[in-house]
C-alpha positions in Angstrom: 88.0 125.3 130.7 88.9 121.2 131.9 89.5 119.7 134.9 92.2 117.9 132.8 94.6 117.9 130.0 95.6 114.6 129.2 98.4 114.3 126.5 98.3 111.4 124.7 95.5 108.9 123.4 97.4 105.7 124.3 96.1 103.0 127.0 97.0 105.1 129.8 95.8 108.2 128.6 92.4 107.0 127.6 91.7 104.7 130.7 92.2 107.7 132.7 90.2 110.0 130.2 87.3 107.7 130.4 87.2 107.2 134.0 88.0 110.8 135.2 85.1 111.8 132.6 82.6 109.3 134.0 83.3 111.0 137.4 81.8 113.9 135.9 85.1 115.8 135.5 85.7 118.0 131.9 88.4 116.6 130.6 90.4 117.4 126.7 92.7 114.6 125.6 95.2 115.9 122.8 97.5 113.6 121.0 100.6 114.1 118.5 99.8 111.2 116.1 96.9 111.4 114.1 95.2 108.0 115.3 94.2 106.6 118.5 95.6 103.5 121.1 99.2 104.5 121.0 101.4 101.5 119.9 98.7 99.8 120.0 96.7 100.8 116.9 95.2 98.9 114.8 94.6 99.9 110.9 92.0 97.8 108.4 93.9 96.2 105.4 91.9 94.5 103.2 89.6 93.1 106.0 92.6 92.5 108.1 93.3 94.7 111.4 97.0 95.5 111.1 99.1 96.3 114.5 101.0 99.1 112.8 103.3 99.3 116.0 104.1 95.4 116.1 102.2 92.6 117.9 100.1 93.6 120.8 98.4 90.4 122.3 95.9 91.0 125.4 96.9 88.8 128.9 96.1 89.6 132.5 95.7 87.9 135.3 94.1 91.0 136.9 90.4 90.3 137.1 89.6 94.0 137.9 91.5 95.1 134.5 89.9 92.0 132.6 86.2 93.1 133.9 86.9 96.7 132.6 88.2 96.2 129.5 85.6 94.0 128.8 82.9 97.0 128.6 85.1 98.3 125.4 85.5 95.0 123.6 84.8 91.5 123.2 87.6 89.1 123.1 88.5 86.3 121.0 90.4 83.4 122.5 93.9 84.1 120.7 97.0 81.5 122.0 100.0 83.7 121.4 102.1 79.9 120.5 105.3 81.9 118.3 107.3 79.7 116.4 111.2 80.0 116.0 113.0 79.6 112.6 116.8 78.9 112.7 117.9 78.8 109.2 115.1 76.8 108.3 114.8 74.6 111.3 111.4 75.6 113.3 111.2 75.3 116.9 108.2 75.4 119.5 108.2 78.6 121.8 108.4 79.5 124.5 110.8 76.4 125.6 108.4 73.8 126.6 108.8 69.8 126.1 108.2 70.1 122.3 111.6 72.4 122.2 113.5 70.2 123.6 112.4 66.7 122.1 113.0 68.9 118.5 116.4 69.6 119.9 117.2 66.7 121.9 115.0 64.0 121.1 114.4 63.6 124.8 110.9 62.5 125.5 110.5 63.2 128.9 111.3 65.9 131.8 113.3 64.4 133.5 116.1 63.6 130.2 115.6 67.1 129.0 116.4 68.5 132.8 119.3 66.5 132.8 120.5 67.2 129.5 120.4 70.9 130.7 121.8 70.6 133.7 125.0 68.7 131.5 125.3 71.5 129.3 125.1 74.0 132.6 128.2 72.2 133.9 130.4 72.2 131.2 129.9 75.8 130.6 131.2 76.0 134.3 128.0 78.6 135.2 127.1 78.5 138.8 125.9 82.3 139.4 124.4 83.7 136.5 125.6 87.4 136.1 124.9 88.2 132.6 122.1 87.4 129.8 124.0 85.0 128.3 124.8 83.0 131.3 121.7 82.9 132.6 120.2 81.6 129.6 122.8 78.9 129.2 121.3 77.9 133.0 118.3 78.2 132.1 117.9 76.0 128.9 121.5 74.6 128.1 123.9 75.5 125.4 122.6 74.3 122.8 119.3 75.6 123.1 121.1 79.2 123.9 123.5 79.4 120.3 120.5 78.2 118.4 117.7 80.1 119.7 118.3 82.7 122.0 122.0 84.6 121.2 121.2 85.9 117.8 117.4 87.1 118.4 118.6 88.7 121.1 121.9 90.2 119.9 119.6 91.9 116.9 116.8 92.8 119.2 119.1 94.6 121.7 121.9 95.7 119.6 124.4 94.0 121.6 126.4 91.0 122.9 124.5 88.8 125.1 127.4 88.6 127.8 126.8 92.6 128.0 123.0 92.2 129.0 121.4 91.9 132.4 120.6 88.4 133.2 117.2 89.7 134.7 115.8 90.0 130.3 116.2 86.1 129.9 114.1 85.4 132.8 110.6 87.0 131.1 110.4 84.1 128.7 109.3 80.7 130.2 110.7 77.8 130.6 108.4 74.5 130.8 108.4 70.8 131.2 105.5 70.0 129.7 103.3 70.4 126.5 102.7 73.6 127.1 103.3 76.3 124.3 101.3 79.1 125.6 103.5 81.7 125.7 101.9 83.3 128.2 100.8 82.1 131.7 97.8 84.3 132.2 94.6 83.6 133.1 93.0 86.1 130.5 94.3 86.3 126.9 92.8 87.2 123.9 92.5 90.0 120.9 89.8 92.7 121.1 87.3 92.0 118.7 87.2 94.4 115.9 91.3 95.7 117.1 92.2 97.9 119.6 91.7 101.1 117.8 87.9 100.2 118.0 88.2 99.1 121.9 90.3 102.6 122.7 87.7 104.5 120.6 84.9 103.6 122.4 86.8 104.4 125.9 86.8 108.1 124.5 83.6 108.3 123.2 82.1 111.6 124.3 85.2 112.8 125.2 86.5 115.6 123.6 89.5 114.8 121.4 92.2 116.7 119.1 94.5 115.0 117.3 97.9 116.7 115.8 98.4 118.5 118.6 101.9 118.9 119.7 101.9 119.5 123.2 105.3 120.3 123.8 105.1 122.6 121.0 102.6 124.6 122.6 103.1 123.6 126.1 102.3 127.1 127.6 99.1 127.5 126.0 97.7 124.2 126.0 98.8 123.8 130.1 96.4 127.1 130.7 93.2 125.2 130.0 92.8 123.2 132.3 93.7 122.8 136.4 96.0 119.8 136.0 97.6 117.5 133.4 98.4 113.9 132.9 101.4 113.3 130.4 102.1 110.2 128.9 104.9 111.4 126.6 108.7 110.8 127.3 109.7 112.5 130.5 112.7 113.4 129.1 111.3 115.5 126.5 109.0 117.0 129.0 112.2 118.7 130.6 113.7 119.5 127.2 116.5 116.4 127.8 118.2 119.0 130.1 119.7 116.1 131.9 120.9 113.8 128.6 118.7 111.4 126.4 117.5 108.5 127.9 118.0 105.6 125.8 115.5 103.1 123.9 115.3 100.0 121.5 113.3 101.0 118.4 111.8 98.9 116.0 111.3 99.2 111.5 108.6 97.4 110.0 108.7 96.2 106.2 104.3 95.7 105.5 103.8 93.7 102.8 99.9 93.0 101.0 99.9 89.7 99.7 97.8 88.0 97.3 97.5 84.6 99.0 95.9 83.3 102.3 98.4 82.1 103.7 102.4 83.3 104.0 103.6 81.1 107.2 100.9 79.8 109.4 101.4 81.3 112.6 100.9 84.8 113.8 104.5 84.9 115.3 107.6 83.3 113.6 111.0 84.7 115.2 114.3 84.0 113.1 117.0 83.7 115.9 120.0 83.2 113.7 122.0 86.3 113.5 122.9 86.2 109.5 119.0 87.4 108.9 117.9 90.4 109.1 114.6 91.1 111.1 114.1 89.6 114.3 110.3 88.1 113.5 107.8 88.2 110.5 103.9 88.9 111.9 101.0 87.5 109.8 98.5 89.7 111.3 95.4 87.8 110.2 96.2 84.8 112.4 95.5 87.0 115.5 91.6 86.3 114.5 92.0 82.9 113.0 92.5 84.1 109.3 88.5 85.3 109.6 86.8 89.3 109.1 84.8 91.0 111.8 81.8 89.0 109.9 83.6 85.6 110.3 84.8 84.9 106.5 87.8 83.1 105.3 90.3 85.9 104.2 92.0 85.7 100.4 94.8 87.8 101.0 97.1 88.3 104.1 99.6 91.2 105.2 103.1 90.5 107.2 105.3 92.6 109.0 109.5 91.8 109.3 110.7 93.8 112.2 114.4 95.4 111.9 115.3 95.8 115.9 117.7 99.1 115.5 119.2 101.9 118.0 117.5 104.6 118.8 118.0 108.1 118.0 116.2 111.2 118.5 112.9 111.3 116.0 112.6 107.7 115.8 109.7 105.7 117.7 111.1 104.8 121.8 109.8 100.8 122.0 111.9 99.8 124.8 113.7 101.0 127.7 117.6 100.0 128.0 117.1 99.2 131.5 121.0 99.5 132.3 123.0 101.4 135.1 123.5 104.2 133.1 119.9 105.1 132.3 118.6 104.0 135.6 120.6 106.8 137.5 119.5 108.9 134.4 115.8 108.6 134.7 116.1 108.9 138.9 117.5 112.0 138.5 114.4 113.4 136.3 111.6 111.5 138.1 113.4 114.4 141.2 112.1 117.1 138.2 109.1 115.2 137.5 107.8 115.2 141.2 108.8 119.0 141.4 105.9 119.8 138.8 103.1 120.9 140.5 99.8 119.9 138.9 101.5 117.2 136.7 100.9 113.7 136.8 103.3 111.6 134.8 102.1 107.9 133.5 102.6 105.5 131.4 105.6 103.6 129.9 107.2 106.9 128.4 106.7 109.2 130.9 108.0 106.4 133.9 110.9 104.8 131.5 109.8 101.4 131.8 108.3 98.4 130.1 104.8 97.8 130.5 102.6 95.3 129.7 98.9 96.3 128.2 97.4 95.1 131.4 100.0 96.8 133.9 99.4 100.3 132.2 95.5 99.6 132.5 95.8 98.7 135.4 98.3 101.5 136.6 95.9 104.1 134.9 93.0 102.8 136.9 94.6 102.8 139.9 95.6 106.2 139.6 92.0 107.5 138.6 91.0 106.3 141.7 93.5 108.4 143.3 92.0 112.2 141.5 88.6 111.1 141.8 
């Protein structure tokens, strides 16, 4: 009956839906949740598009994926600028010149370099080889107790000195002024959220939601010649091989009756005696303002609890350790046994993707079929 099952209605899923569909192929996407965009959904509150699945903030430096999602959505110009809290002290991230006058009161590169480098030597670190060694290199000591070892202890659920030095060296370090968090060329928030941007990638196309597809795996895999999976690939195979392991992540939603809670979209708390890792103020990703450009009365925040994952719990993020690397190599072998299967996406290839990589993955893999 299709040219192509494709399970799940995240990115990947519906970049591939809408392209292999344009090609003139007959394609049926199914999806377990009951909403589009994956992790990336986005649900009106009072006026205000919610990320239900945490803060998901467009940036590319891929002109091809910025051209294409472009015919889906319009773009504001969002600065994702986060702000750290350290038991009441606030902080500019990512680590620029602002960070390190706060900490230091150095005023210009070359103090904070050298106060840095100071700190590096008395630690005694010449070869980095764990997170908390690399970070100390990377920003000094001081820098490291206040604002990087207990985020990052609650986010991964363990000691810093246990973690691969390679997860430090994603968030930037700069001396200058510069607070972007991210060095991209393109950055911004769909207009309107993602659901409405993913919804009109699969308008046309037909579209069941509710549908388990590992639940009815036999029947649903008869309708069509080949299928694109996007789940976890160690569900796929039944975890014949042992669970791979994620990070997963609670969110407390709170409706407020006042316009503004903190003043920034992002605000991480990086000492370890609180809770939740960061509080989102999801109006802030469009400026406080409605799809019709008025000032917003009330406002809705998210704390996010970091917590282990366990078997019916949401999989954020991968635990990209020895263990689970040998563990996901040995069922990517059963994964490229499956005839007629193509698995994609950051569940079915256990790995961390950025919005624009999975795009951009999705696109490139389209091209492929077609």
């Amino acid at each position: 009956m299709y040219d192509f099952l494709i399970v799940g209605a995240g990115l990947y899923g519906a970049v591939m839906a809408e392209r292999l569909s344009k090609a003139g192929k007959k394609v049926l996407v199914i999806e377990r949740r009951d909403h589009i965009a994956g992790n990336a959904y986005t649900e009106n509150v009072e006026g205000i598009n919610v990320h239900r699945y945490g803060a998901h903030i467009f940036h590319t430096n891929d002109t091809e994926v910025w051209q294409y999602v472009q015919n889906f959505a319009g773009f504001n110009r969002f600065t994702n600028s986060p702000v750290a809290n350290c038991k009441g002290e606030l902080f500019s991230l990512p680590f620029n010149m602002y960070t390190f006058n706060q900490m230091w009161g150095v005023v210009t590169p070359e103090e904070a370099r050298a106060k840095i480098e100071q700190q590096r030597k008395a630690a005694g670190i010449t070869n980095p080889s764990n997170l908390e060694e690399q970070a100390i290199s990377l920003v000094g000591t001081d820098i490291y107790e206040k604002l990087v070892k207990g985020y990052t202890q609650k986010q991964w659920g363990r000691p810093c000195s246990e973690l691969p030095a390679f997860i430090i060296k994603r968030l930037p370090v700069r001396f200058t002024f510069d607070n972007n968090y991210f060095d991209a060329l393109y950055q911004g928030i769909p207009v309107g959220g993602y659901t409405k941007m993913v919804g009109k990638m699969l308008d046309g196309i037909e579209l069941r939601l509710g549908v388990d597809y590992l639940e009815n795996k036999e029947e649903l895999d008869a309708l069509a010649e080949r299928v694109i999976y996007t789940g976890p690939v160690d569900a796929y195979f039944n975890y014949r091989l042992g669970y791979l392991e994620y990070r997963s992540v609670r969110f407390e939603n709170e409706l407020l009756d006042q316009p503004n809670f903190q003043g920034n979209a992002v605000v991480n708390y990086t000492d370890a005696e609180t809770p939740w890792t960061r509080i989102i103020e999801h109006k802030w990703f469009e400026f406080g303002k409605d799809e019709n450009g008025n000032d917003l009365a009330k406002t809705v925040i998210s704390r996010e609890y970091s917590s282990e994952w366990k078997p019916g719990d949401e999989p954020y993020y991968p635990v990209n350790d020895e263990r689970n690397g040998s563990l996901y190599a040995e069922y990517r072998k059963l994964a490229d046994k499956e005839k007629n299967v193509i698995f994609g996406g950051r569940l079915a290839e256990y790995r961390y993707y950025d919005m624009d990589a999975v795009i951009a993955s999705a696109l490139n893999m389209s091209k492929k079929l077609i």
